[in-house]
N, C-alpha and C positions, 0 to 999 in steps of 0.2 A: 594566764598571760605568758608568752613565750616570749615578750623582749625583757631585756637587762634596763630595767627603769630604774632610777633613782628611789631609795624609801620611801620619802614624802610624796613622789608621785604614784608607785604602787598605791599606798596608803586611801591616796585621792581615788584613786578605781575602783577599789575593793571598799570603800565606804557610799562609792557613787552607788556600786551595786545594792548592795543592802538598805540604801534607801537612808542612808543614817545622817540628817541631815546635821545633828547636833556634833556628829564624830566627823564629819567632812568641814565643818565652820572650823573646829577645833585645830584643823592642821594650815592656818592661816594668822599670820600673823596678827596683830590688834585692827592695825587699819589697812589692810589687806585691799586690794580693788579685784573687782572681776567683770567683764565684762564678757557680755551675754545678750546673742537675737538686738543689738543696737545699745542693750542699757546696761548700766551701771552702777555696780554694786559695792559699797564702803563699806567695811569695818565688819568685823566674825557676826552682828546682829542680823546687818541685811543678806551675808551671806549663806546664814543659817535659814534664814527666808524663801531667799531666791530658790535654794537645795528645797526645802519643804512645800514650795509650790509648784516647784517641777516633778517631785516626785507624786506628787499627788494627781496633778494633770493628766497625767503620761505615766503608761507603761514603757517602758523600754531597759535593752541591751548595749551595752559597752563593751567593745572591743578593741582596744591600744594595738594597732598593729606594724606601727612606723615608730620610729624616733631619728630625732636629727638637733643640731642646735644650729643657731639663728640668732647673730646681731645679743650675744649674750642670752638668748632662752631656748631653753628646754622646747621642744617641739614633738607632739606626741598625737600622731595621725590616728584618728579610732573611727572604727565601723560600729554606728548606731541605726539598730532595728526597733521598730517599738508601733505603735498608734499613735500617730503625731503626722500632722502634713509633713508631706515632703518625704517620709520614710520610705525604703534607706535612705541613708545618707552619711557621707563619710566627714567628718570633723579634724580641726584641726587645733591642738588646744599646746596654747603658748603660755610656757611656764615660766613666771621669773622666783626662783629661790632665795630667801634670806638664812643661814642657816641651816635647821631641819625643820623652815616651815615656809608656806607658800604666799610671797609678797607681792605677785602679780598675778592674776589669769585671762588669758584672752581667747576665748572660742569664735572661731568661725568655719565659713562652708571653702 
């Protein structure tokens, strides 16, 4: 990664990568939401989920290559290649921070 992102967001990248879905829940607070492709995800359980069914689904690449902030969040543009419709396609993933862990996320196109 060549932008200057915040720890917890690094963290979130480099565990998206490896697939770690138990190490990416982990960096979210207790009731944590994320929201993902329309739905909605509460708490490190279904987070650790949503991460374990997408990593399994799908192969793919993450590449953070924006940042900006927005109305109070973290805003971090990435270039995603993989086997998945619609590939590529570049994302947009809206960070809110509590501390040094992640209390909101919101992905979209």
């Amino acid at each position: 990664m060549n932008l200057n992102l915040p720890q917890t967001i690094e963290a979130y990248f480099k565990a998206d990568k490896k697939g770690s879905a138990q190490t990416l829940s982990e960096l979210f607070t207790p009731d944590a939401v994320v929201v993902d492709e329309g739905n909605t995800y509460t708490g490190r359980d279904a987070i650790r989920q949503w991460m374990a069914n997408a990593s399994t689904e799908y192969t793919y690449t993450v590449e953070p290559f924006a940042r900006a902030e927005e109305d109070g969040r973290t805003v971090i543009t990435s270039h995603l290649v993989g086997n998945f419709p619609g590939s590529p396609v570049d994302l947009r993933y809206f960070f809110v921070l509590e501390g040094n862990q992640i209390a909101e996320l919101e992905i979209v196109p």
